[in-house]
C-alpha positions in Angstrom: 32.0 -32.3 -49.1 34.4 -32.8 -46.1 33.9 -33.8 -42.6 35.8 -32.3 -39.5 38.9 -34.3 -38.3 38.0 -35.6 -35.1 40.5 -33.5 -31.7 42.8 -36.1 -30.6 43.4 -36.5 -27.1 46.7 -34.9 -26.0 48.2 -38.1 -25.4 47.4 -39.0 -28.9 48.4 -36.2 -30.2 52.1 -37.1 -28.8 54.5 -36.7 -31.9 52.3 -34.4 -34.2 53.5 -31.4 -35.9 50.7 -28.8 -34.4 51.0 -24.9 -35.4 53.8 -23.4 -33.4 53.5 -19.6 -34.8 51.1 -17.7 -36.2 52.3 -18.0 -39.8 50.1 -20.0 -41.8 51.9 -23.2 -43.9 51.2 -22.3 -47.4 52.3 -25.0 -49.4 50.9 -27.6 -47.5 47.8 -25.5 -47.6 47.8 -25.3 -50.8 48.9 -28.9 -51.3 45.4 -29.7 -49.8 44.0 -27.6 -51.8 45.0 -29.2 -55.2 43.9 -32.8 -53.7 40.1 -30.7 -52.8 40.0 -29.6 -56.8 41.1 -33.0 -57.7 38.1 -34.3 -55.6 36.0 -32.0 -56.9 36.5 -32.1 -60.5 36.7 -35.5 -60.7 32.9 -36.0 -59.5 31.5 -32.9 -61.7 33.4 -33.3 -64.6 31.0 -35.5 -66.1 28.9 -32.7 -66.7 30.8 -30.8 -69.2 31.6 -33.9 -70.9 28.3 -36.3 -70.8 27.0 -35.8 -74.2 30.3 -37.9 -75.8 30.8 -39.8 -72.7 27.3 -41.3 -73.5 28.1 -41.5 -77.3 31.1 -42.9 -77.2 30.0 -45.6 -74.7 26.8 -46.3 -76.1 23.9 -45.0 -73.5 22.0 -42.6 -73.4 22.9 -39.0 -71.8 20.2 -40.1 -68.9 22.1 -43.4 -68.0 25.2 -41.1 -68.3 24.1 -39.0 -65.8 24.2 -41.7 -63.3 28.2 -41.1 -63.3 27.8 -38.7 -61.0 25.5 -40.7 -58.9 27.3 -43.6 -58.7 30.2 -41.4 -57.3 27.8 -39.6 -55.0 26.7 -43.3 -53.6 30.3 -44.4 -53.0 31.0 -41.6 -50.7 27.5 -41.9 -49.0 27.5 -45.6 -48.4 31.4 -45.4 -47.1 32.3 -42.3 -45.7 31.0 -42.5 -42.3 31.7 -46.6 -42.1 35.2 -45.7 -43.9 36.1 -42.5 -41.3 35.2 -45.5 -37.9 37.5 -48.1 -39.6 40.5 -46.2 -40.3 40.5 -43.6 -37.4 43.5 -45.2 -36.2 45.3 -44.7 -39.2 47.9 -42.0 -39.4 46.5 -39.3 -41.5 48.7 -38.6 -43.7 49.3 -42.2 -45.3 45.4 -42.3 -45.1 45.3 -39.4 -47.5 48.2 -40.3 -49.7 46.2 -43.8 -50.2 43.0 -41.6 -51.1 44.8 -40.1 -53.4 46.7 -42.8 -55.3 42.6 -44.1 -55.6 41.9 -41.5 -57.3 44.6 -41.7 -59.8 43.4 -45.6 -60.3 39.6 -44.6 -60.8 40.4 -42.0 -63.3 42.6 -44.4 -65.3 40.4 -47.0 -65.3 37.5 -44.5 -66.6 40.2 -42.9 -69.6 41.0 -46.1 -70.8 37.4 -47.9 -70.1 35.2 -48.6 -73.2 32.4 -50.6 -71.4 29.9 -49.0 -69.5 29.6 -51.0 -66.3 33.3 -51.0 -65.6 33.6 -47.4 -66.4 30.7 -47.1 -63.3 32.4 -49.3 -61.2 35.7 -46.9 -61.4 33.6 -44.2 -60.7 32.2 -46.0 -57.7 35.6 -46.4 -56.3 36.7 -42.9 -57.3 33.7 -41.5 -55.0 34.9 -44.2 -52.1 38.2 -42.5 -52.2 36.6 -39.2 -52.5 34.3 -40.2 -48.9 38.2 -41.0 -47.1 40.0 -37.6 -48.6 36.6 -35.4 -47.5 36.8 -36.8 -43.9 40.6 -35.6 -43.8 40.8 -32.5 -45.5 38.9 -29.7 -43.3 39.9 -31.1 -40.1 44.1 -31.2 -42.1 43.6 -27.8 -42.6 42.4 -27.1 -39.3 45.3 -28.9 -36.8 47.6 -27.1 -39.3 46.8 -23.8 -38.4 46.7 -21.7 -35.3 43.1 -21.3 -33.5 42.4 -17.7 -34.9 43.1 -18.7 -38.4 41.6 -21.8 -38.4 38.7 -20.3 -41.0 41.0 -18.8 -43.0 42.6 -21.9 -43.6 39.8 -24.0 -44.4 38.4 -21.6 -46.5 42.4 -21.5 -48.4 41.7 -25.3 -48.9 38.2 -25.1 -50.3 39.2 -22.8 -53.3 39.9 -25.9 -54.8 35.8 -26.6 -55.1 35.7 -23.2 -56.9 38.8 -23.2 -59.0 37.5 -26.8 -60.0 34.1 -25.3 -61.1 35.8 -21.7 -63.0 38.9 -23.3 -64.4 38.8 -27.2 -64.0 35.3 -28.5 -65.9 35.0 -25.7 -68.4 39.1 -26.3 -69.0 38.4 -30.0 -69.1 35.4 -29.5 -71.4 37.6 -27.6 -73.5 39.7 -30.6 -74.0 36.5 -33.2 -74.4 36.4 -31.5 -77.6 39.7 -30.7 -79.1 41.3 -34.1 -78.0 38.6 -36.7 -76.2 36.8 -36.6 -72.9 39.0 -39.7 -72.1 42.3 -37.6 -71.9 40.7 -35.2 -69.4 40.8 -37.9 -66.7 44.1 -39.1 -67.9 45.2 -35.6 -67.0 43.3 -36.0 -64.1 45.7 -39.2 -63.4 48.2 -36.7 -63.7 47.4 -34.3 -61.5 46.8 -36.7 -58.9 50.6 -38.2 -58.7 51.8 -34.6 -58.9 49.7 -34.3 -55.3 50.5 -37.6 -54.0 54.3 -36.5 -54.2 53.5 -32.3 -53.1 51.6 -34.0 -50.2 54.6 -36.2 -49.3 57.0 -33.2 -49.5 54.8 -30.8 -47.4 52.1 -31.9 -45.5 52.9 -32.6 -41.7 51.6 -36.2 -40.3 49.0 -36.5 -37.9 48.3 -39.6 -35.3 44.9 -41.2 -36.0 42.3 -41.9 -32.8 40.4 -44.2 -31.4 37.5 -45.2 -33.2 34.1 -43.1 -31.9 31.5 -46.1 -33.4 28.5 -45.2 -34.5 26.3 -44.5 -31.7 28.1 -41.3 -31.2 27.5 -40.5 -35.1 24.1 -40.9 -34.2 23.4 -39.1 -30.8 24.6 -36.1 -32.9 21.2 -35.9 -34.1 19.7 -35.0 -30.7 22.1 -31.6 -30.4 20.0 -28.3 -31.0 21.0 -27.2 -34.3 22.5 -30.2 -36.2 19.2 -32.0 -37.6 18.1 -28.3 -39.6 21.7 -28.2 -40.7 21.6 -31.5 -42.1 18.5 -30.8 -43.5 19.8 -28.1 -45.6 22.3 -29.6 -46.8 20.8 -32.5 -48.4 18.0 -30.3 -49.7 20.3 -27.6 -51.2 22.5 -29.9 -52.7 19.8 -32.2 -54.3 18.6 -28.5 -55.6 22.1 -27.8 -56.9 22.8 -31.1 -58.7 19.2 -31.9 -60.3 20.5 -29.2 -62.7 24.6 -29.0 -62.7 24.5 -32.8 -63.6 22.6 -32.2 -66.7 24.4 -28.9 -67.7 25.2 -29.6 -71.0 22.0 -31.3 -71.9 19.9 -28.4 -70.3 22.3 -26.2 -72.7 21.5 -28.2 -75.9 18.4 -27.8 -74.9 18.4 -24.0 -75.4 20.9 -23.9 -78.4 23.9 -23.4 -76.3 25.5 -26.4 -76.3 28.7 -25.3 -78.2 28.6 -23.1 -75.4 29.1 -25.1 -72.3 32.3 -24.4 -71.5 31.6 -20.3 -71.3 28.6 -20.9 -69.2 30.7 -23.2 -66.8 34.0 -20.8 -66.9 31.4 -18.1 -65.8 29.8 -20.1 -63.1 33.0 -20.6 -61.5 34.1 -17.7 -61.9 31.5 -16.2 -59.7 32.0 -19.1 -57.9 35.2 -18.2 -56.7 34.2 -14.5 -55.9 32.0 -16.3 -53.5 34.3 -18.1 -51.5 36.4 -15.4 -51.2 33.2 -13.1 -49.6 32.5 -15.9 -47.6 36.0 -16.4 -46.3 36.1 -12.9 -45.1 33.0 -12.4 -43.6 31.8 -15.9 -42.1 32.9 -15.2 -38.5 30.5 -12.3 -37.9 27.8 -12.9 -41.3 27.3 -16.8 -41.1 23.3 -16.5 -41.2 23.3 -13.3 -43.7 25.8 -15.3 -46.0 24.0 -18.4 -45.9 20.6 -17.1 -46.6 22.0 -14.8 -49.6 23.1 -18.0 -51.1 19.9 -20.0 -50.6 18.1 -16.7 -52.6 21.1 -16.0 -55.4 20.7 -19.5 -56.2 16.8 -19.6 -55.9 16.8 -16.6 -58.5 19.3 -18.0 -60.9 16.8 -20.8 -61.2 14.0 -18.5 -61.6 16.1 -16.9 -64.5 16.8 -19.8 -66.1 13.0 -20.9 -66.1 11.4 -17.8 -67.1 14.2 -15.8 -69.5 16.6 -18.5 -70.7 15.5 -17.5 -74.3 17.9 -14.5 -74.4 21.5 -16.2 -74.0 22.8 -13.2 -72.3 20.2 -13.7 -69.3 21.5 -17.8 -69.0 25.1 -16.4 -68.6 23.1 -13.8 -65.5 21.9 -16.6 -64.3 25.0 -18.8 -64.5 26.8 -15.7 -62.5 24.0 -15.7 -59.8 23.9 -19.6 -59.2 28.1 -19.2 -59.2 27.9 -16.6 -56.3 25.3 -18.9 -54.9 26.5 -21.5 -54.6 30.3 -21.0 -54.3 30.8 -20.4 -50.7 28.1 -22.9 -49.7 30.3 -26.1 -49.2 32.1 -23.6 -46.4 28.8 -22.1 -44.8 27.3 -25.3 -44.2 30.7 -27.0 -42.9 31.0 -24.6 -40.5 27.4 -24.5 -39.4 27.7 -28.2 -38.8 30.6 -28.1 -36.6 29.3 -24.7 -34.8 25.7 -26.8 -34.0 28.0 -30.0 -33.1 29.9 -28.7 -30.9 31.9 -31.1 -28.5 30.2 -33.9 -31.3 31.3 -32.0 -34.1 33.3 -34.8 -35.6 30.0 -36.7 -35.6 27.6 -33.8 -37.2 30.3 -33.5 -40.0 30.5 -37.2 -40.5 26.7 -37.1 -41.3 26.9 -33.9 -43.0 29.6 -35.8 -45.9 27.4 -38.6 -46.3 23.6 -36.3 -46.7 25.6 -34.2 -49.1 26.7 -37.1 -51.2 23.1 -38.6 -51.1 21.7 -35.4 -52.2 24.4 -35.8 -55.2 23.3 -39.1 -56.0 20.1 -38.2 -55.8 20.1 -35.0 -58.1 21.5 -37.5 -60.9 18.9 -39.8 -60.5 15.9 -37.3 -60.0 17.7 -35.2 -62.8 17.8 -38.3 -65.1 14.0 -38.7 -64.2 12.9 -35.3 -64.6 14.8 -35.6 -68.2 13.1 -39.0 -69.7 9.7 -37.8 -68.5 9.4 -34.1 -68.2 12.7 -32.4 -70.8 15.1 -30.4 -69.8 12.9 -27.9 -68.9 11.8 -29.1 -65.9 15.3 -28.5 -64.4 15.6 -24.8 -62.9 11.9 -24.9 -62.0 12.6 -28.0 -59.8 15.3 -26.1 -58.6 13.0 -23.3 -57.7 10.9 -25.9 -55.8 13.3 -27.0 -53.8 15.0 -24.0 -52.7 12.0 -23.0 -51.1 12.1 -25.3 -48.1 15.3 -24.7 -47.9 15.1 -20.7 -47.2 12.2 -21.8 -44.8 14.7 -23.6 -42.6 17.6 -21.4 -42.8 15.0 -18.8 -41.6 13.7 -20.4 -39.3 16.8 -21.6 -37.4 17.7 -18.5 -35.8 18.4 -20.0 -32.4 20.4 -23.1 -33.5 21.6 -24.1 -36.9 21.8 -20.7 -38.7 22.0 -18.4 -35.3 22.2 -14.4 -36.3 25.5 -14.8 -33.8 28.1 -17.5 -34.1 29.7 -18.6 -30.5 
């Protein structure tokens, strides 16, 4: 999840390549876009892959699991400290040095044959994921002239959906043809390809002052921000208690040859939901975000009730996708709508909740799992999307107002 890039001051801004026409850039756009899937599917992929991941290194598919939350507790512990310490930095070396991170992390896991170093390489993976989130929205933004602005965040964050419909179930594909270890060295890959597209394309930026902490903070007290954040760590702690364990919960049922389809369809839909999100945010910000807070609470209900006719989990998967696709976007922009002038600050927080909540879906997911069975997971879903719908709902002033500004 990405944080805003903070306005420079125009003196700081001296030098920077700002939007002169009303033409969007494209390839650098898109080049930001790439290092967003690469984000992404490095954290989830995991999922599609954990049962041999786990065999292969000798754990169970519980202490797996905890790949994804080791990632989720590098971003959360770093992102904000991380965002203070390098503000100064231009932004464009801060990214390419996110990225070349990422291509060490994934290395280090392909090659890895011992459990604790392939966490720690997943812990510095998600620290290079907490520096390339606070970059990317706020990129796309100075890029791009003030009435587009949406359009091109939401151009970057496809890559979270093409990740999710093309990325895990592709990368799953080849878990089992040639070895989960060779998906992250494609990964590796990838990553270079972007370090050198970002290089060629992507205008530089002039860092700022650093803000500190105290004004991180004293975004709490702004009407609006605290039942943002609050939705955000409850919907993604929703969302992760069960995609973490995806291919367990689908052994589970019988499907686990079938993980792949289930994933392809999920982002599928996934994608579909960006796209109706990007279209209609400006005026349907509320509408959108509550229809996504319901799709996904059905799916769940699905899953719980009718997962023993295959054709319903593939429903579900569809509903959760269009759930839960355009939701990285909604709640980015609520967050800097209820910041305001402390936007910067609200999204700073917003990064690190959403990386706790991902930490701590693998580690309630792993609970839930060793004590309960996969069973337990779409009705703890279901559970926790109620408080969230209750908060969305009840923010109709700030947060989630029926009118953006």
């Amino acid at each position: 999840m990405s944080t805003q890039l903070p306005v420079d001051s125009p003196a700081e801004t001296h030098g920077s390549q700002e939007p002169q026409s009303d033409k969007l850039p494209m390839l650098a756009l898109l080049a930001l876009a790439t290092a967003v899937f690469i984000t992404s599917l490095t954290e989830t992929l995991p999922a599609g892959v954990l049962p041999a991941m786990s065999s292969d290194l000798g754990v169970s598919e519980s202490a797996m699991g905890q790949s994804v939350t080791i990632y989720a507790i590098g971003t959360a512990l770093t992102a904000i400290p991380l965002t203070v310490a390098t503000a100064a930095w231009r932004r464009k070396r801060l990214l390419l040095t996110a990225m070349a991170a990422f291509a060490v992390a994934n290395t280090a896991t392909a090659v890895s044959t011992n459990y604790p170093v392939t966490m720690v390489a997943r812990f510095v993976a998600g620290v290079a994921a907490g520096l390339a989130w606070a970059l990317l929205a706020g990129y796309a933004r100075r890029m791009a002239p003030p009435h587009l602005q949406g359009k091109a965040i939401a151009i970057v964050m496809t890559g979270i959906p093409v990740a999710l419909s093309l990325g895990v179930p592709a990368g799953t594909f080849l878990g089992k043809v040639l070895g989960w270890w060779v998906t992250f060295l494609v990964m590796t890959a990838l990553a270079l390809v972007v370090i050198a597209w970002i290089a060629a394309t992507v205008p530089d930026y002039p860092g700022q002052r650093p803000e500190g902490k105290t004004r991180i903070l004293g975004a709490l007290s702004v009407p609006g921000v605290t039942p943002v954040l609050f939705v955000t760590l409850v919907f993604v702690l929703a969302h992760t208690v069960l995609y973490a364990y995806i291919a367990t919960y689908l052994d589970h049922l019988g499907m686990g040859s079938s993980t792949d389809l289930v994933l392809l369809v999920f982002g599928v839909a996934s994608l579909v939901s960006i796209w109706i999100v990007g279209a209609q945010i400006n005026g349907k910000l509320r509408v959108l975000t509550i229809g996504s807070a319901v799709l996904v609470a059905v799916a769940a209900a699905v899953l719980g009730l009718l997962s023993d006719t295959h054709a319903l989990v593939y429903i579900a998967a569809a509903l959760w996708g269009l759930g839960w696709g355009g939701v990285p976007t909604l709640l980015q922009t609520a967050g800097g709508d209820a910041g305001g002038e402390q936007a910067d600050a609200a999204q700073a927080m917003l990064v690190t909740l959403w990386n706790v909540a991902m930490a701590g879906g693998g580690v309630v997911g792993g609970v839930l799992l060793d004590t309960v069975g996969a069973s337990s997971f779409p009705w703890s879903v279901l559970i926790l999307m109620a408080p969230v719908l209750a908060v969305i709902v009840a923010a109709r002033s700030h947060g989630f107002p029926a009118k953006r500004a």
